[in-house]
C-alpha positions as CSV (number, residue, x, y, z in Angstrom):
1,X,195.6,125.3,135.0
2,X,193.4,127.0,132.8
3,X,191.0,130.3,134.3
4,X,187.6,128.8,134.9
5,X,186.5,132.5,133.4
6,X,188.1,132.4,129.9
7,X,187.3,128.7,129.8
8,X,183.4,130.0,130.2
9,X,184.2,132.8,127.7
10,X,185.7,129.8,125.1
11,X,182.5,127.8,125.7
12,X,180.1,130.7,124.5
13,X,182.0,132.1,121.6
14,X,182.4,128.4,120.5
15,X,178.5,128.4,121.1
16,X,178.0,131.0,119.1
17,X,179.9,129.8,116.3
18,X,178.6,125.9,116.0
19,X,175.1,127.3,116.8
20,X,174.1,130.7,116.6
21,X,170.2,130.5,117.3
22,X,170.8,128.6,120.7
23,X,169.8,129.7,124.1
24,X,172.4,129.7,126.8
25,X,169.7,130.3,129.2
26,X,167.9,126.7,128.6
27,X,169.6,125.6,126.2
28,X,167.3,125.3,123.5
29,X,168.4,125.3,119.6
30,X,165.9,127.0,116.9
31,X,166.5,127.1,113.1
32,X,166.0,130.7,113.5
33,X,166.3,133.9,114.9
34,X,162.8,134.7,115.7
35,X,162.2,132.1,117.0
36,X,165.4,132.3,119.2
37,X,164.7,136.1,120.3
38,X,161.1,135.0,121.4
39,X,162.5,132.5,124.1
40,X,164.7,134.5,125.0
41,X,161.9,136.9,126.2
42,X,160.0,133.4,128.5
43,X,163.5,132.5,129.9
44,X,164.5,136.3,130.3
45,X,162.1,137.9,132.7
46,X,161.8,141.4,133.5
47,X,161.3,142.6,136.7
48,X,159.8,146.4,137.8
49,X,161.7,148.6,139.6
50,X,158.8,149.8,141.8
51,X,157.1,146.4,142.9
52,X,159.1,143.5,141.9
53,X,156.9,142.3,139.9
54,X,158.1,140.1,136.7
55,X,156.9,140.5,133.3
56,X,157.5,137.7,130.7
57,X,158.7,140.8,128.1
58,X,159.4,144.7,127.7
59,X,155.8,144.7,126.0
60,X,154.3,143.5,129.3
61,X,156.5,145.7,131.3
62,X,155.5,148.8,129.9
63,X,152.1,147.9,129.9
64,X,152.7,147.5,133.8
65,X,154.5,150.3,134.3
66,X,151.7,152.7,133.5
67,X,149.9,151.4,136.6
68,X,152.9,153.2,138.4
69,X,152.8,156.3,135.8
70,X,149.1,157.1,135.9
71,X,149.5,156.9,132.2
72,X,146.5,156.5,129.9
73,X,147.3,156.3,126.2
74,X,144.0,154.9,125.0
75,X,141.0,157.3,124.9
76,X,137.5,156.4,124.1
77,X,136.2,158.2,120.8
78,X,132.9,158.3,122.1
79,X,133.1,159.7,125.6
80,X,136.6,160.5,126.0
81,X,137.5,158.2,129.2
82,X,141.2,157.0,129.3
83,X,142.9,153.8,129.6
84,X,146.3,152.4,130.0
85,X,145.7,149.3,128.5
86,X,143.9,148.8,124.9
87,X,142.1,145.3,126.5
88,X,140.1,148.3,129.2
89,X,139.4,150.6,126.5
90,X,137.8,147.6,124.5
91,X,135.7,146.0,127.2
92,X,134.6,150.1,128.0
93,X,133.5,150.8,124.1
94,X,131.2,148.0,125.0
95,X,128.8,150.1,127.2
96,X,128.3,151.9,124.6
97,X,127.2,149.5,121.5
98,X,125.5,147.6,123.7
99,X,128.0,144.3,122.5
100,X,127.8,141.0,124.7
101,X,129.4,138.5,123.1
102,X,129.3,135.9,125.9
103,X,126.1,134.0,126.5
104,X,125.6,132.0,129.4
105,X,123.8,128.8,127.2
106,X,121.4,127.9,130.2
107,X,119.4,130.9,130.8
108,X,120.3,133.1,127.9
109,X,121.9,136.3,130.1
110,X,124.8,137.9,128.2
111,X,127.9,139.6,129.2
112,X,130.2,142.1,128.1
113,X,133.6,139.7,130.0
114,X,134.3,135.8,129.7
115,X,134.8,136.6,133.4
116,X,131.5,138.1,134.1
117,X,129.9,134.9,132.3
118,X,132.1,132.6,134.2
119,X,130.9,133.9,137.4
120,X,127.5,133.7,136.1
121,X,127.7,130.6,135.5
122,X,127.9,129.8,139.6
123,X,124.7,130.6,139.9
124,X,123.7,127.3,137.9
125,X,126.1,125.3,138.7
126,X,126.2,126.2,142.5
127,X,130.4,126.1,142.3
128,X,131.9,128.3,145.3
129,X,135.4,128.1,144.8
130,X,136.5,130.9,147.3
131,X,136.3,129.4,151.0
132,X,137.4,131.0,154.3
133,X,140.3,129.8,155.6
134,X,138.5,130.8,159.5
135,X,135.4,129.1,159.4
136,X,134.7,127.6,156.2
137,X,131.9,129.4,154.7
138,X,132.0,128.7,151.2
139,X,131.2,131.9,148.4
140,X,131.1,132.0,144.3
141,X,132.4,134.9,143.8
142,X,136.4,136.7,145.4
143,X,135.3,139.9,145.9
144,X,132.3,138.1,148.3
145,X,134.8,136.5,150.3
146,X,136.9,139.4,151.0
147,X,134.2,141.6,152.6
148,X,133.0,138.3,154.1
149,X,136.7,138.2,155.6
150,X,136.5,141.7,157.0
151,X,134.1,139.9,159.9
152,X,136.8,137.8,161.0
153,X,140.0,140.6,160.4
154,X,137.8,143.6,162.0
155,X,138.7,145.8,158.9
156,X,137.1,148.7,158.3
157,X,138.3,150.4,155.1
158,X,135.6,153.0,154.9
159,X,134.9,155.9,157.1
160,X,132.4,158.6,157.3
161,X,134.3,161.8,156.6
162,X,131.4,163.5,159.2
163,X,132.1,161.6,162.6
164,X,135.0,158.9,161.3
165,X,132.7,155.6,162.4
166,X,134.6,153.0,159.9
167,X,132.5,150.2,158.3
168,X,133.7,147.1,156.4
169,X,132.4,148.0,153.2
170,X,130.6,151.2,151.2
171,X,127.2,149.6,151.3
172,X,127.1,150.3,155.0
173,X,128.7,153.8,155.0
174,X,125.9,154.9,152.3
175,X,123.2,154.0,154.9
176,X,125.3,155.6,158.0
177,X,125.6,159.0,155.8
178,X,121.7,159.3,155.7
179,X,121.8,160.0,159.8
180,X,123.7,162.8,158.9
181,X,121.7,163.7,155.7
182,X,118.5,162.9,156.8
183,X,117.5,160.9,153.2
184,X,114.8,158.2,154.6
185,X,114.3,156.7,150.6
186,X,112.0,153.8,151.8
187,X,108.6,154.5,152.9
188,X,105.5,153.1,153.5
189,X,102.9,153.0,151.3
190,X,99.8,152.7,154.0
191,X,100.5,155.2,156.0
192,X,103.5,157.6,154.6
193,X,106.0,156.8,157.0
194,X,109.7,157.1,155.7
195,X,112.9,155.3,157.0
196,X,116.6,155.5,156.3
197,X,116.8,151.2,155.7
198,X,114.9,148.7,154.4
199,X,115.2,146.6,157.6
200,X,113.4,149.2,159.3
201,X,110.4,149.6,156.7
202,X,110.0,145.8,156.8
203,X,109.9,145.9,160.4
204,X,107.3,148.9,160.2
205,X,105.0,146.6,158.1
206,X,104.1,144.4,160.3
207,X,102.3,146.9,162.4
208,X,100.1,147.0,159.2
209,X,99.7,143.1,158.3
210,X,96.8,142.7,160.4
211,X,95.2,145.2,158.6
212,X,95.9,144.1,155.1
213,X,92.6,142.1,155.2
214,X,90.1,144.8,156.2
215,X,89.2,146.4,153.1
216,X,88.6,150.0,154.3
217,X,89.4,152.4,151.7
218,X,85.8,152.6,149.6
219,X,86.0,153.8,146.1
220,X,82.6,157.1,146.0
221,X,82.1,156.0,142.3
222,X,82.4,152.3,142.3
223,X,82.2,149.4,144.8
224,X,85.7,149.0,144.4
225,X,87.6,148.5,148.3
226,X,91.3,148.4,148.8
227,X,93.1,147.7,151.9
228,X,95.4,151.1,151.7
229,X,95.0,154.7,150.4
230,X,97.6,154.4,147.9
231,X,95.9,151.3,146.2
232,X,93.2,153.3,145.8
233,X,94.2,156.3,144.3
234,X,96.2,154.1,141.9
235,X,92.6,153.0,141.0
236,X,90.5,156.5,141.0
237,X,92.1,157.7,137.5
238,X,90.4,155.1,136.0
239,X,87.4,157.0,136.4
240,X,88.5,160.6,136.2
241,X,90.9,160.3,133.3
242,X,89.8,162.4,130.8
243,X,89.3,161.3,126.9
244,X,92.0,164.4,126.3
245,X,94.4,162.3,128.1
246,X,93.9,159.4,125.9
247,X,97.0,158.1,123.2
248,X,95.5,158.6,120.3
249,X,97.6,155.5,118.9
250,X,97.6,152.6,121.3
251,X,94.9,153.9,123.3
252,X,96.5,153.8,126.9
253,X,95.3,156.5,129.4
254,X,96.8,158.8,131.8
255,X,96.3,161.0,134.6
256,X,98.4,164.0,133.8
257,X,99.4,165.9,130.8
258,X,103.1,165.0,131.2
259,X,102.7,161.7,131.3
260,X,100.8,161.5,128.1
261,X,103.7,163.8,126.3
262,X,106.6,161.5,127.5
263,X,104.0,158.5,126.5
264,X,104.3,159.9,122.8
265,X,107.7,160.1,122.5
266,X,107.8,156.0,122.3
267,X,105.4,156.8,118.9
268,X,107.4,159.4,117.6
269,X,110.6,158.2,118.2
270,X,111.7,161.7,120.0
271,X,114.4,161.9,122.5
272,X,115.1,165.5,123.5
273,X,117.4,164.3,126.5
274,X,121.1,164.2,125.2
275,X,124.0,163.3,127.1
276,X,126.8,165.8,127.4
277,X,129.7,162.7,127.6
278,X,128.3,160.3,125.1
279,X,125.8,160.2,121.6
280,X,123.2,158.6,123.2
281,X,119.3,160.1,123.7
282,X,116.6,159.5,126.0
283,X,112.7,160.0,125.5
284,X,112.3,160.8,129.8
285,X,114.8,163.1,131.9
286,X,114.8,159.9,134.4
287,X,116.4,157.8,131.8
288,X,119.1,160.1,131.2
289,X,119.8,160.5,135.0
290,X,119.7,156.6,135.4
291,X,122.6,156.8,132.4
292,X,125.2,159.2,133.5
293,X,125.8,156.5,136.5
294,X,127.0,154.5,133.3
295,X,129.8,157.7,133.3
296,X,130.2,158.4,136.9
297,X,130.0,154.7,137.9
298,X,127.5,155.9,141.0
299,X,125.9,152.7,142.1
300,X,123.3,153.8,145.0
301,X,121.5,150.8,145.1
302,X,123.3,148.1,147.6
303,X,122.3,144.6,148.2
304,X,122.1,143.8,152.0
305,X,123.3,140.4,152.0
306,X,126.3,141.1,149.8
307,X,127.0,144.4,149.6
308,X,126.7,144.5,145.3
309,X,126.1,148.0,144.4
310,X,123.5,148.7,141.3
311,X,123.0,152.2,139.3
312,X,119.4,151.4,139.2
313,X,117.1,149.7,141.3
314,X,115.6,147.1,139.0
315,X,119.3,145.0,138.9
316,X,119.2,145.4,142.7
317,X,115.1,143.6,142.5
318,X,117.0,141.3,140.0
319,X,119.9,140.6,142.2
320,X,118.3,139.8,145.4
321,X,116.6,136.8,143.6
322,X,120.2,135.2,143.2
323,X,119.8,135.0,147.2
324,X,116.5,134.2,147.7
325,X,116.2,131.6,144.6
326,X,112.8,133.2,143.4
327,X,112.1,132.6,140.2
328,X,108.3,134.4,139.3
329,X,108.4,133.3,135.7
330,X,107.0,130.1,134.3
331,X,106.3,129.2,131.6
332,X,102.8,127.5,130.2
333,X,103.8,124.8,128.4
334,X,106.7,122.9,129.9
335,X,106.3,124.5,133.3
336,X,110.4,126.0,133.3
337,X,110.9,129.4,136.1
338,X,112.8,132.2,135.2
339,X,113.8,135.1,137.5
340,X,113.6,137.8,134.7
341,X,110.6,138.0,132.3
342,X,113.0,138.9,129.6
343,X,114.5,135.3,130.2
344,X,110.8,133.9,129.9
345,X,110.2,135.6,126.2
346,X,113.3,134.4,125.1
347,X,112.6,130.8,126.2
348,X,109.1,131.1,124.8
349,X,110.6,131.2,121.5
350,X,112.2,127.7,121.7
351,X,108.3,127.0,121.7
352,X,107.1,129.3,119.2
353,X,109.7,129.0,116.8
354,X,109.5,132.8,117.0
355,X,113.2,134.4,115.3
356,X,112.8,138.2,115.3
357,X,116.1,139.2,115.0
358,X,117.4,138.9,111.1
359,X,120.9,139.6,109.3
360,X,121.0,142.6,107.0
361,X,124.0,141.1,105.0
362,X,122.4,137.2,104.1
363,X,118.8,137.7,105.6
364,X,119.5,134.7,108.2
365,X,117.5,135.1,111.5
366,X,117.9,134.6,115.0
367,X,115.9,133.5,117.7
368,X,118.3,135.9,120.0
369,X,119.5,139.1,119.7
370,X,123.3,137.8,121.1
371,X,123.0,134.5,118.5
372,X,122.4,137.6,115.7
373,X,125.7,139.3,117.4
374,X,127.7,136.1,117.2
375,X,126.8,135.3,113.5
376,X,127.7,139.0,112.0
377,X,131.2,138.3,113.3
378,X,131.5,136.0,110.0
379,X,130.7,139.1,107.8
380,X,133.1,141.6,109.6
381,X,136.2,139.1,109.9
C-alpha cells in the first residue's frame, strides 16, 4: 500500500505541473501569477505574535505591528507630529488646510471623516444603533454607550492623582480637581458669585429670578434701567466712549484702547500672534491660546450629559443643543430652524441665489465653501 505522505507529495507536484497558477489552499485556478500570489495573501492570513490578531497580508501586518513598536514613520511637514499609519497623518494635515470633504446634505455641517459625518448624520435621522445590553437605553454614538455602561459595571478609569477618588470618565475628574485647585470658572453675573459647576450657578440663580423684573440699576445719564449691574455697565460706554476710540473705517466704538488696536488688525490684515508648532497667525493672543489645544488636544470644556470634551466653549454652546433640540435660527421666508447661524446664512442662499465662493481655474461658483472644495478635486486629479 502506497504512503498516504508521498501520495500527497505526488498530488502537489502533479498540481504544479498541470496547473501552476492554482491554489491548494481553495483551490482556485488564475491565468496568472498575480493574480495567484494575491489570493494567496486572502486565504493565507497572518497572525501577530503579540496579540493574535490576523492580518489579511504582510502589508497589513507591519502596519499593525507598529501599534506594538511605538513606531511612527509618517511625520507631518507642517507641525512635525508622527504617525504610524499614512491614513492618521492624512486625516491630521487636515487641521491644518482647513479640508472637509464630507458634507452632511441636510444641514450643510462638514467633516474632516466619512465617520465623523456618519455619526452626524444621527442627529437627523435619530438612528441609535448602540443599545445596552442591561437596561436598554438606546445611544447614537459607541463611545456614549461605554461611559453610559460604566453606571451599570461600577468602573472608574480615572483618578485624582491628589486624594485617588476614581470617576467614570475625565469630565467628572476635571470638576473634582477644582476642590483641590480652587478654579470656580462660572459665576454670576448679578451679584459676582463664583462656583466650581454649572449645576451650582444654575441653582444660585434662582435666588435672583424674582428679582429679574425689578429694574433697579438706573442709568445717571439716561433713563435707561436694567435689572443687574453688569447690564448696565455693558450699557454706560455708550455714553462715555470717546470719539478717539472710534474705528475710523467701519465706525464701531470701544471702551478701551486695546480693544480698538485688536479691532484694527481685522482692517489691516495683521497677525502678530505666531504659533511656534504650525504657520498659522492670529490677530488676538486669545485666538492663538484657543489654537495650541488644536496641538495639545486639551479639551476643558465638558458636556454634562455626555461627557464630550471641547477646546473652546462655543462647540460646547453648540453641542448642548444636540440634547436639548434648540434650534434659535429661522429663517424669514420658509420658516426652516437651524441651531448654528452659520447654517442659517448658508440656507439663505438657496433663497437668494447668493454663490460667493468662485473657482480660480474655470471661474465656476459655489453657493458653499465645501461644494467649491468638492469641484477643484476635478482640476487637481
Amino acid at each position: 500500500m502506497a504512503d498516504p505522505q508521498q501520495k500527497q507529495k505526488d498530488k502537489v507536484e502533479k498540481q504544479k505541473d498541470d496547473s501552476p497558477n492554482t491554489l491548494e489552499v481553495c483551490e482556485s485556478e488564475f491565468s496568472e501569477n498575480s493574480a495567484l500570489n494575491m489570493q494567496k495573501q486572502t486565504c493565507e492570513k497572518l497572525y501577530c505574535k503579540v496579540c493574535d490578531a490576523a492580518l489579511a497580508n504582510k502589508y497589513n501586518l507591519q502596519a499593525h505591528m507598529r501599534k506594538h513598536s511605538g513606531e511612527k514613520l509618517y511625520s507631518c511637514k507642517i507641525c512635525s507630529t508622527s504617525f504610524s499609519h499614512s491614513i492618521s497623518l492624512q486625516l491630521h494635515v487636515r487641521t491644518h488646510t482647513g479640508e472637509k470633504p464630507y458634507s452632511c446634505e441636510m444641514c450643510g455641517s462638514a467633516f474632516t471623516q466619512r465617520s465623523h459625518l456618519q455619526t452626524h448624520m444621527r442627529k437627523h435621522t435619530g438612528e441609535k444603533p448602540y443599545s445596552c445590553g442591561v437596561c436598554g437605553l438606546a445611544f447614537s454614538q459607541n463611545a456614549h454607550l461605554k461611559l453610559h455602561m460604566r453606571k451599570h459595571t461600577g468602573e472608574k478609569p480615572y483618578s485624582c492623582e491628589v486624594c485617588g477618588t476614581a470617576f467614570s470618565n475625565t469630565c467628572h475628574l476635571k470638576t473634582h480637581m477644582r476642590k483641590h485647585t480652587g478654579e470656580k470658572p462660572y459665576s454670576c453675573g448679578v451679584c459676582g458669585s463664583a462656583f466650581s459647576q454649572k449645576p451650582h450657578l444654575t441653582t444660585h440663580m434662582r435666588k435672583h429670578a424674582d428679582k429679574k423684573t425689578e429694574k433697579r440699576y438706573s442709568c445717571k445719564m439716561s433713563a435707561a434701567k436694567y435689572s443687574d449691574k453688569v447690564t448696565l455697565k455693558k450699557h454706560l460706554p455708550k455714553h462715555t466712549v470717546k470719539a478717539s476710540l472710534t474705528c475710523e473705517v467701519c465706525g464701531r466704538l470701544f471702551a478701551v484702547i486695546s480693544a480698538l488696536n485688536v479691532h484694527m488688525r481685522s482692517h489691516t490684515g495683521e497677525k502678530p500672534y505666531s504659533c511656534k508648532l504650525c504657520t498659522a497667525a492670529f490677530s488676538g493672543k486669545s485666538t492663538l491660546s484657543m489654537h495650541m489645544r488644536t496641538h495639545t488636544g486639551e479639551k476643558p470644556y465638558c458636556c454634562e450629559v455626555c461627557g464630550a470634551a471641547f477646546s473652546v466653549n462655543y462647540s460646547l454652546k453648540m453641542h448642548r443643543r444636540t440634547h436639548t433640540g434648540e434650534k434659535p435660527y429661522s429663517c424669514k421666508i420658509c420658516a426652516t430652524t437651524y441651531s448654528q447661524k452659520s447654517n442659517l446664512y448658508t440656507h439663505m442662499r438657496t433663497h437668494t441665489g447668493e454663490k460667493p465662493f468662485s473657482c480660480g481655474v474655470c471661474a465656476a461658483v459655489f453657493s458653499q465653501k465645501k461644494s467649491l472644495q468638492k469641484h477643484m478635486r476635478i482640476h487637481t486629479r
